[in-house]
matplotlib code that plots the C-alpha trace (Angstrom):
import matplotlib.pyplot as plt

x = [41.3, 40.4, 37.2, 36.2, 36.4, 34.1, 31.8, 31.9, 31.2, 28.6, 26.5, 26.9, 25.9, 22.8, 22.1, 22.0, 19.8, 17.7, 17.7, 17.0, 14.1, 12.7, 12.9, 10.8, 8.6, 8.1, 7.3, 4.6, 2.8, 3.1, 1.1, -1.0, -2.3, -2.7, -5.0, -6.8, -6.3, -7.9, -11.1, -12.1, -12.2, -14.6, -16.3, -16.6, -14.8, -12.4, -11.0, -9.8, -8.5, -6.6, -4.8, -3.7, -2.8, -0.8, 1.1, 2.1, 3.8, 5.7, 6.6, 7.7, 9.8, 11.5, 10.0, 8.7, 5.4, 2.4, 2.0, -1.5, -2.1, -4.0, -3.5, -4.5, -7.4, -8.9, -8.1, -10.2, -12.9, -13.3, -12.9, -15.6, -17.8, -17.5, -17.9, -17.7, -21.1, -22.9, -24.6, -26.4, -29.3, -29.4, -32.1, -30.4, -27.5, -30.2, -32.0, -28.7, -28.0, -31.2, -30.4, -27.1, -25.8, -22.1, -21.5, -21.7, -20.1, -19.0, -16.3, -17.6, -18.0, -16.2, -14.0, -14.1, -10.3, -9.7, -12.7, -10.9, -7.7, -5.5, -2.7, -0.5, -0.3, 0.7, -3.4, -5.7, -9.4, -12.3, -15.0, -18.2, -19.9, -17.9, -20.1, -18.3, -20.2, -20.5, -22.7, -23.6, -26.6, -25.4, -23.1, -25.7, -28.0, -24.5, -24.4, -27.9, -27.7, -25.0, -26.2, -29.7, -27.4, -25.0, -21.9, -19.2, -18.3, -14.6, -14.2, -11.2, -10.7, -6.8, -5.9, -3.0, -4.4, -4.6, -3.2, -4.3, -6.8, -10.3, -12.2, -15.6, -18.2, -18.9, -16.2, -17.0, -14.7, -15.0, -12.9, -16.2, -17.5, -14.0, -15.7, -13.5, -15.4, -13.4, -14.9, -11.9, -14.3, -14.3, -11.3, -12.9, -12.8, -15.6, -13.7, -15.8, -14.3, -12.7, -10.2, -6.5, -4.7, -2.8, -6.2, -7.0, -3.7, -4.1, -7.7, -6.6, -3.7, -6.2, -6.9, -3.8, -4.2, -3.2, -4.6, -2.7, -1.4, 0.5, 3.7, 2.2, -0.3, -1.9, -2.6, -6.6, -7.7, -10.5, -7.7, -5.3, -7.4, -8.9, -5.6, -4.6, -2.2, 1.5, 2.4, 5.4, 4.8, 3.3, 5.9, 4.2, 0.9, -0.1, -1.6, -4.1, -7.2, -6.2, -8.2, -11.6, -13.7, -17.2, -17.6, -20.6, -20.8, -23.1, -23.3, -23.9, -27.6, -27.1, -28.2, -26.4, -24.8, -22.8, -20.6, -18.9, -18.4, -22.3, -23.6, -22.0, -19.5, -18.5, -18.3, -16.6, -14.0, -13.7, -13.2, -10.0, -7.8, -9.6, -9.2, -11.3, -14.5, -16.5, -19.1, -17.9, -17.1, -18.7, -17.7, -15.0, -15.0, -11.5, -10.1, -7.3, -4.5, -2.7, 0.0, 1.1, 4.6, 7.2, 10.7, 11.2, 12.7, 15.4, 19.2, 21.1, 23.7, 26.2, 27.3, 30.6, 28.9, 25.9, 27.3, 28.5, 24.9, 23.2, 24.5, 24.3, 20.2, 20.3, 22.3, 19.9, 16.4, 17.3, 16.8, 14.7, 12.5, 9.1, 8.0, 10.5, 9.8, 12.7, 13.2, 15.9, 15.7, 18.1, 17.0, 18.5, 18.1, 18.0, 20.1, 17.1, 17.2, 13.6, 15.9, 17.1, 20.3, 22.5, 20.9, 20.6, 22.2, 23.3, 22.8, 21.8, 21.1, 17.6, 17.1, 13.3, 13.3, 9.6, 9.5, 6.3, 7.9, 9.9, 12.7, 15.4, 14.5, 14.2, 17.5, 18.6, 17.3, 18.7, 22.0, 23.4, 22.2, 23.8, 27.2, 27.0, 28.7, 28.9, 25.9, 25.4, 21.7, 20.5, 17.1, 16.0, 14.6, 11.5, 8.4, 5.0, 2.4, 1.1, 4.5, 4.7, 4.6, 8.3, 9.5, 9.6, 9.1, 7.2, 6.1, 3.1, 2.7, 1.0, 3.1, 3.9, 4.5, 5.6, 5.7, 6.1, 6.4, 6.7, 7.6, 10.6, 11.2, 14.0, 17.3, 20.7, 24.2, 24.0, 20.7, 22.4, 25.5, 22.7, 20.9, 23.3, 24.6, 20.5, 20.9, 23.8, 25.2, 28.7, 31.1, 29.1, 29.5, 26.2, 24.8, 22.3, 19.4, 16.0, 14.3, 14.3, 13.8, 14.2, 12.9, 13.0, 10.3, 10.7, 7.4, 6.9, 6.0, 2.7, 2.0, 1.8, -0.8, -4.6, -7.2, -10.1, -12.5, -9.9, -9.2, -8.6, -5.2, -2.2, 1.3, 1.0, 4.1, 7.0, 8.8, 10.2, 8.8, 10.2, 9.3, 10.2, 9.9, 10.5, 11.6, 8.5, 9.6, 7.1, 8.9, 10.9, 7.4, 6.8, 9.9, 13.2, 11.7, 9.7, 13.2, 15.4, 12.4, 12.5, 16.1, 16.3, 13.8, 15.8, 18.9, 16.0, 14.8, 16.3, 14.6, 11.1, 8.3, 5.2, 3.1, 2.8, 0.3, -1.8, -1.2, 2.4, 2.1, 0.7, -2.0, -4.3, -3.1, -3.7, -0.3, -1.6, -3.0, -2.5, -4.8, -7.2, -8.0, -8.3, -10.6, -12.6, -12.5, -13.4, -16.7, -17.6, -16.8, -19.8, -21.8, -22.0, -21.6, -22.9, -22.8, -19.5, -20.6, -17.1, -14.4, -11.3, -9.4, -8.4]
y = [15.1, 18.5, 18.7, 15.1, 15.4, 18.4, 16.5, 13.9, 16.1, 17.9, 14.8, 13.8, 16.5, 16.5, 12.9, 14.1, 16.6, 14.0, 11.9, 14.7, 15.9, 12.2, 11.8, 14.5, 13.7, 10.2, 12.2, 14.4, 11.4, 9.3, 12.5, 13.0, 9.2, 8.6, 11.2, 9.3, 6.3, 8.6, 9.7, 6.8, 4.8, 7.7, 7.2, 3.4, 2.9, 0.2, -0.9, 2.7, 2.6, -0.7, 0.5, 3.3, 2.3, -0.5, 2.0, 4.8, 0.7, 0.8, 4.5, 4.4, 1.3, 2.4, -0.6, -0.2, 1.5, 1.8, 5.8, 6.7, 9.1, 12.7, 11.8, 15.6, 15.2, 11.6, 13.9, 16.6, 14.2, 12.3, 15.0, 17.5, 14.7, 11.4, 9.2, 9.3, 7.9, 10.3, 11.6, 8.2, 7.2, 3.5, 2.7, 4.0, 1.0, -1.4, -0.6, -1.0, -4.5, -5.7, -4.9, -6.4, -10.1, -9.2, -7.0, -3.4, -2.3, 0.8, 2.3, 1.0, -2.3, -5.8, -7.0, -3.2, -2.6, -6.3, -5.2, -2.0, -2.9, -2.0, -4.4, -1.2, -1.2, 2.5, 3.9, 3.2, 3.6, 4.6, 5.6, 6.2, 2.8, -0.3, -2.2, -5.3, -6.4, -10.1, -8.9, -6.5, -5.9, -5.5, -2.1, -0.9, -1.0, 0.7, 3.4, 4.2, 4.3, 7.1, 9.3, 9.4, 10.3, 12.7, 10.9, 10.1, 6.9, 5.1, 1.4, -0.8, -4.4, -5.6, -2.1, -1.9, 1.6, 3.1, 6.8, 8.0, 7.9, 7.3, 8.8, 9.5, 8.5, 4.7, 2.5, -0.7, -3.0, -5.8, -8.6, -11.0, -10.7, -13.4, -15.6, -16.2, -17.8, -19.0, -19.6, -21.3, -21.6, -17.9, -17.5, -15.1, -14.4, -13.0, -12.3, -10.2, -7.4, -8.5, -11.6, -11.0, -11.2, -14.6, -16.4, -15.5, -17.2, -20.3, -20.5, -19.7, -22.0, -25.0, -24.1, -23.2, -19.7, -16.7, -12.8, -9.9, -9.5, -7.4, -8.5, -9.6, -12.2, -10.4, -7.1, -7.2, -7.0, -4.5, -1.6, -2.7, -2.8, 0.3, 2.3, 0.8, -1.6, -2.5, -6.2, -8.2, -8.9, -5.4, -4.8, -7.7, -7.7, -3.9, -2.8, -5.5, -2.7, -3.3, -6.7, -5.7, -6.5, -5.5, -3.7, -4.2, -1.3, 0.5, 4.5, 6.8, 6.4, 3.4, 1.5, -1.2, -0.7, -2.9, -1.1, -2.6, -0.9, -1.6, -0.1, 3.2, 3.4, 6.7, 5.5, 1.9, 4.5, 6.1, 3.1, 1.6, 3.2, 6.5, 4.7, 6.5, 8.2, 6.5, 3.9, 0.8, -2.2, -5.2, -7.2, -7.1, -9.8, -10.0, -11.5, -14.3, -15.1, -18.5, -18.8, -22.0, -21.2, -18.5, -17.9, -15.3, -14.8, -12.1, -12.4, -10.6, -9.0, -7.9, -4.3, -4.6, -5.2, -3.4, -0.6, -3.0, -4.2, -1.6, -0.3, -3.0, -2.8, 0.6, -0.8, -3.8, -1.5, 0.9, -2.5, -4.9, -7.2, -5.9, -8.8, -8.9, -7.2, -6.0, -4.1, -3.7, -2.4, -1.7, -4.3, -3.0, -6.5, -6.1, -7.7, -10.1, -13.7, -14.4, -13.2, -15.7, -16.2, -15.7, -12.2, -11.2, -7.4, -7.1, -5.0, -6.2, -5.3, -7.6, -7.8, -8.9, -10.5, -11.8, -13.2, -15.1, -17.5, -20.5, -21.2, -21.4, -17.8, -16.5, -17.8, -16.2, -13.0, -12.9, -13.8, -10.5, -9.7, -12.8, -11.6, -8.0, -9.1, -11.9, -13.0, -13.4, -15.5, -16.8, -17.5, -16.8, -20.2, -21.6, -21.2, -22.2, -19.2, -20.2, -18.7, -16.0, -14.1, -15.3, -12.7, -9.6, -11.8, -8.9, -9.2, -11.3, -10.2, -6.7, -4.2, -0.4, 1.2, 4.2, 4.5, 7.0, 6.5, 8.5, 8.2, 8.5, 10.2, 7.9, 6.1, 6.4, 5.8, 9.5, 8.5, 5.3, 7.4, 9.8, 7.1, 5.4, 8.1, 9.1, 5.7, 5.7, 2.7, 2.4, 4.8, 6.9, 4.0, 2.9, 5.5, 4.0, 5.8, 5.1, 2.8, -0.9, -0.8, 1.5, 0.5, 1.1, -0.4, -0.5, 0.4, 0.7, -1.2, -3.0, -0.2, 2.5, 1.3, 2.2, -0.4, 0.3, 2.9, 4.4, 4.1, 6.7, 5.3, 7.9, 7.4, 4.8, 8.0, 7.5, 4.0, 3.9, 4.0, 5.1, 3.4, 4.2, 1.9, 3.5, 1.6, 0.1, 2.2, 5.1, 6.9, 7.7, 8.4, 11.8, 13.7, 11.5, 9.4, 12.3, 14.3, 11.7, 10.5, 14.7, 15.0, 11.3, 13.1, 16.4, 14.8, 12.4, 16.0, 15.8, 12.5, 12.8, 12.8, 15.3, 12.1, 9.2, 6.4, 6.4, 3.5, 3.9, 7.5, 6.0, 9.0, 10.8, 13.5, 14.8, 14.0, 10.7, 11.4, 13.6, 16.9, 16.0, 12.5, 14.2, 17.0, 14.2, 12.0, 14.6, 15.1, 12.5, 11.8, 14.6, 13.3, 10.0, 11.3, 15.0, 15.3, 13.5, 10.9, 8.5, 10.5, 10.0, 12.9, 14.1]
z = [7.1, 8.7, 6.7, 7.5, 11.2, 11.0, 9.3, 11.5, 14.4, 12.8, 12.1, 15.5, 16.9, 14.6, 15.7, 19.4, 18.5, 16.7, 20.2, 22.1, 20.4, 19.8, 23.5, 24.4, 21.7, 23.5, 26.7, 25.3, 23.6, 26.8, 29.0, 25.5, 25.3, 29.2, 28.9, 26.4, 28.5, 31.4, 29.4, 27.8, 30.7, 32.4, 28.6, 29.2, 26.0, 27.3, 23.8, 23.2, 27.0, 27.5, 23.9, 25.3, 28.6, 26.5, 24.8, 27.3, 28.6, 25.8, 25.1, 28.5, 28.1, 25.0, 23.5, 19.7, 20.0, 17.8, 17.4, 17.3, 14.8, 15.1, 19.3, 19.9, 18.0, 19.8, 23.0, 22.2, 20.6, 23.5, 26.2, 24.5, 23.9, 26.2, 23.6, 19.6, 19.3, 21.8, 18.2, 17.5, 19.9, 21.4, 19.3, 15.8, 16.5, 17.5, 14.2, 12.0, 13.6, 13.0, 9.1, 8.7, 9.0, 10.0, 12.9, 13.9, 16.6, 18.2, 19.9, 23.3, 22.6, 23.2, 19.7, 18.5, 18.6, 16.4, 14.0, 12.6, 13.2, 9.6, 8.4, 9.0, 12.3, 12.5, 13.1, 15.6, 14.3, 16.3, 13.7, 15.9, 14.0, 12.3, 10.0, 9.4, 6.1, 5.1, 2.0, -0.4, 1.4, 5.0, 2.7, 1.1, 4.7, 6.4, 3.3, 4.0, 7.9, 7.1, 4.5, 7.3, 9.7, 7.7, 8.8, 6.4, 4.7, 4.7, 3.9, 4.5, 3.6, 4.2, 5.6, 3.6, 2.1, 5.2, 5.7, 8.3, 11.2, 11.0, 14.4, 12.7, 10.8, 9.5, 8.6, 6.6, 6.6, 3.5, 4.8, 5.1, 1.8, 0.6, -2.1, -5.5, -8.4, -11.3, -15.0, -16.6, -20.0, -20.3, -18.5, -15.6, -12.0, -9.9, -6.8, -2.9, -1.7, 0.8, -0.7, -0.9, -4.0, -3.0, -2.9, -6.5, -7.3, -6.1, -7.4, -10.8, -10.9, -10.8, -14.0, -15.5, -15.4, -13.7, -12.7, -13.3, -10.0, -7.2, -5.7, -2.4, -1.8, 1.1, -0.7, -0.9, -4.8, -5.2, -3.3, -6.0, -8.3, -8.2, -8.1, -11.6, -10.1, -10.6, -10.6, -11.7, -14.9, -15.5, -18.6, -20.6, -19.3, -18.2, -15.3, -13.2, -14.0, -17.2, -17.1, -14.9, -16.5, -14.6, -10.8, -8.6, -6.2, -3.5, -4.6, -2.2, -2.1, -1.4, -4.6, -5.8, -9.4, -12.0, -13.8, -17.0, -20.6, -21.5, -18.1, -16.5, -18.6, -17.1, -13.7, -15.1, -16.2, -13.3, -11.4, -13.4, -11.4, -10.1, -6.2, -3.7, -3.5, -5.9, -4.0, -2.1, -4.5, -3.0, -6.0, -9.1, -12.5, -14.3, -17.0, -16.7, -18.6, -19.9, -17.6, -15.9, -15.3, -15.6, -15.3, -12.1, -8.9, -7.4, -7.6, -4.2, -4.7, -1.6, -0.6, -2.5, -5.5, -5.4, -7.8, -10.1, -10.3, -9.9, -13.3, -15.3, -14.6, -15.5, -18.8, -19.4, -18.9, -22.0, -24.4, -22.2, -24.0, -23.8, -22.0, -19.3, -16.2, -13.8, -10.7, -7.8, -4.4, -1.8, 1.0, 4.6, 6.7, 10.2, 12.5, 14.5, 15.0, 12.5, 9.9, 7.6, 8.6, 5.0, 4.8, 8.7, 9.4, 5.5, 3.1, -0.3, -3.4, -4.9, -8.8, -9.5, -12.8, -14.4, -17.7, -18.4, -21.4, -21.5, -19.0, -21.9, -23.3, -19.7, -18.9, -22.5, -21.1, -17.5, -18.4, -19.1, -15.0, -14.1, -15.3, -14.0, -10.9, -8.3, -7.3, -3.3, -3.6, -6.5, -6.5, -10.5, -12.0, -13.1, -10.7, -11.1, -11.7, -8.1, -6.4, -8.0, -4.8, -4.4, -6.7, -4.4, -1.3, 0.7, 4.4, 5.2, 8.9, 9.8, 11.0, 11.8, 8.3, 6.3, 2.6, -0.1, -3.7, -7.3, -10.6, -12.4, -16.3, -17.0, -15.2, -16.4, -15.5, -13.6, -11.7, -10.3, -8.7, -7.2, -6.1, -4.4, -2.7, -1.3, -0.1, 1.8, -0.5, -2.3, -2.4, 0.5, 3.2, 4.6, 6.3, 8.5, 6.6, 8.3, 5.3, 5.2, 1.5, -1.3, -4.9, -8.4, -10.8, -14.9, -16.9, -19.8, -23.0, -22.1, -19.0, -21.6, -23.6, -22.3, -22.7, -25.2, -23.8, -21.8, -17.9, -15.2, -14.4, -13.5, -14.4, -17.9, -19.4, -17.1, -17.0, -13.9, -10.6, -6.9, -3.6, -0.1, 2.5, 6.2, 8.8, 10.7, 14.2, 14.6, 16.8, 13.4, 11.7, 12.4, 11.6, 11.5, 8.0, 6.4, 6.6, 4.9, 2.5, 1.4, 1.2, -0.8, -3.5, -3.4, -4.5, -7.3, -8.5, -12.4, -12.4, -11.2, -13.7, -12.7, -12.9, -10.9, -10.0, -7.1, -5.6, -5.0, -3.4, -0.1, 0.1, -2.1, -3.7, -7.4, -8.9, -8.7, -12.7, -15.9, -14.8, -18.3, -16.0, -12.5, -13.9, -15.8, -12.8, -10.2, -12.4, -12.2, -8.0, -8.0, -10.1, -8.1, -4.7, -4.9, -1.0, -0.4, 1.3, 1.0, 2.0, 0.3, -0.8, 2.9]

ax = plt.figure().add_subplot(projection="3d")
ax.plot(x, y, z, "-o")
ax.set_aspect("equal")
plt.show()
């Protein structure tokens, strides 16, 4: 009892500490971002000023704030220069304008703020130009405009790749170019570089078939694409790269390419899941699949039962049918009145189940989950390939984020108590750990298998994969979720593979793939773009 009061003390002491220290970080980012409120006004950049004013409001209120990123940097940047476009003449802007359709705008100009603004809601943007492309052409005029002016590249269609804060340089943004072409004779979809995944979906489904998709409807397609791509029926049908089946793309002369296994095969390579830093893809064709229907969904499970549960997936994965796909995540609800009401201030357990077959097998196949423990929601059954978003059921709206993934050797009886425990789930009590979600993926049979001519995606070894989800407050950003994320892994370490997949990192870094793909793909990154035009690895 002794020992447990000291405990108890000692984390609450810690927490004040944590107040404390949150407090006056709230402070020195209020004085840090009125000063940015300050200078740009002086700078006549009022989008960059009423954004700041807006939140020194709310850091001042206590109210949920947007934190905006590299603050000390936009300081200096604006202070020591006036403006982020002081570099580019007048007349260099009126030239660009008069080559592309969409618009261009910089930082001191009316819509600016809406233009870059990312689905996560945690950066602020102020590149010194934003080319808002409606065409291949109006990127390859932007690429150009660039590489005369020796300023760097980024491109961002949904935003949902975002990573950090873009305050140089051109930014095209993709959203415009949103056309998806279906071929249901060849069973193809040429889809622009800016469409989200859940249009692809509905377009196929008019035809009775399906893409290799991701779990939300509003992740953009060529950002998942390129990254290799986990979906949720990734056991029995691979990754979505898997099916590309041709790229168009601006390099960074700004040329436009097609790149498919006939033309630039090394570059098509490098492209099926090599992410950033290779051109900007105006353009992707993929291959469809048969699939009206499916038998999917998510079964919740309650905190009492969550153990229960929990090991019986970890059971159930060492002999799933190859063509099941399964994956469970400890869901932290919070308490707020646009939560469904059944699942308001609970935490659950959610069991994703896919299986892309007949509703009798599927139910065959689930059954063993079923009986694992009592069910709180039930919500496996039959869906139409069209809803298949309703497996995972992630968040449509933008919002503050933070995420971290990796990879996982294997999962076993041992791994679940660990897991649990990092969680603050089951025996442990629920700690109040600062992530809304925390899941684990199974890979394996399809995943592992490359397609013919090989693709640069990472982590096809390991069969499990591990996402953290923060909790979408910034304040906890910097320090509070980066701590517990750390400590969370520490206590994974026995079951974290070297490997992982880019996509589910939530930054560039070279863990992302096997070093024989990284030194093959960084070849040929300076081959096509010899002066590093598109940033990416930062």
């Amino acid at each position: 009892m002794r020992a447990e009061r000291v405990e108890r003390a000692e984390l609450a002491e810690r927490a004040e500490r944590v107040e404390q220290a949150e407090l006056a970080e709230r402070a020195k980012l209020a004085e840090q971002v009125a000063r940015v409120a300050q200078v740009a006004r002086v700078a006549k950049y009022p989008g960059i000023a009423e954004s700041a004013r807006v939140q020194v409001r709310r850091i001042g209120s206590g109210d949920q704030y947007e934190r905006p990123a590299e603050v000390g940097r936009l300081v200096d940047i604006l202070s020591n220069r006036y403006c982020l476009a002081m570099s580019l003449a007048s007349a260099d802007i009126v030239d660009l304008r008069s080559r592309v359709a969409g618009p261009v705008l910089t930082p001191r100009d009316e819509g600016f703020a809406d233009e870059v603004a990312s689905w996560i809601r945690s950066f602020t943007h102020t590149p010194e130009v934003a080319v808002g492309a409606s065409s291949t052409a109006d990127v390859a005029a932007a690429v150009k405009f660039a590489t005369a002016h020796g300023l760097p590249v980024r491109v961002q269609a949904t935003g949902h790749g975002s990573h950090a804060t873009v305050t140089d340089g051109v930014l095209i943004l993709t959203r415009r170019i949103d056309t998806v072409s279906i071929d249901p004779g060849q069973r193809l979809a040429t889809i622009g570089a800016g469409v989200q995944w859940g249009a692809v979906v509905a377009a196929a489904a008019e035809h009775g078939l399906a893409p290799i998709t991701g779990s939300s409807p509003v992740v953009g397609v060529v950002g998942f694409l390129l990254g290799g791509g986990v979906g949720p029926l990734v056991r029995s049908h691979g990754f979505g790269s898997d099916y590309v089946r041709e790229f168009e793309l601006v390099t960074a002369d700004g040329q436009v390419v097609v790149a498919n296994s006939q033309q630039h095969p090394e570059l098509f390579w490098a492209l099926r899941g090599g992410k950033g830093g290779l051109g900007v893809v105006t353009q992707v064709t993929i291959a469809l699949v048969e699939l009206a229907t499916l038998y999917g969904g998510s079964l919740m499970y309650d905190s009492p039962d969550i153990e229960a549960a929990l090991c019986a997936w970890v059971d159930y994965t060492a002999t799933a049918d190859p063509r099941v796909s399964t994956s469970v995540a400890i869901l932290r609800m919070p308490d707020l009145p646009f939560i469904p009401e059944p699942v308001r201030g609970r935490t659950l357990l959610s069991l994703r189940f896919a299986y892309p077959g007949d509703t009798a097998r599927g139910e065959e196949l689930a059954a063993p989950l079923r009986a694992a423990a009592p069910i709180y929601l039930d919500g496996l059954s039959e869906m139409p390939a069209s809803q298949i978003a309703r497996i995972h059921g992630d968040p449509t709206d933008p919002s503050p984020g933070w995420n971290a993934g990796r990879m996982l050797t294997h999962v076993d009886r041992e791994f679940a108590t660990a897991f649990l425990e990092q969680v603050g789930v089951g025996a442990a009590g629920d700690s109040g750990v600062p992530f809304v979600a925390v899941e684990v993926r199974q890979l394996g049979s399809a995943a592992t298998r490359d397609v013919e001519g090989g693709s640069a995606v990472g982590g096809r070894a390991p069969e499990f994969t591990l996402s953290i989800i923060g909790a979408p407050n910034p304040a906890l950003f910097a320090h509070v979720i980066p701590g517990a994320a750390a400590s969370l892994l520490a206590g994974l370490e026995p079951w974290l593979a070297n490997e992982t997949t880019i996509n589910f990192l939530g930054h560039y870094d070279s863990s992302g793939w096997p070093a024989a793909t990284l030194e093959r793909l960084s070849a040929v990154r300076r081959e096509v773009d010899p002066t590093t035009v598109f940033v990416y690895a930062e």
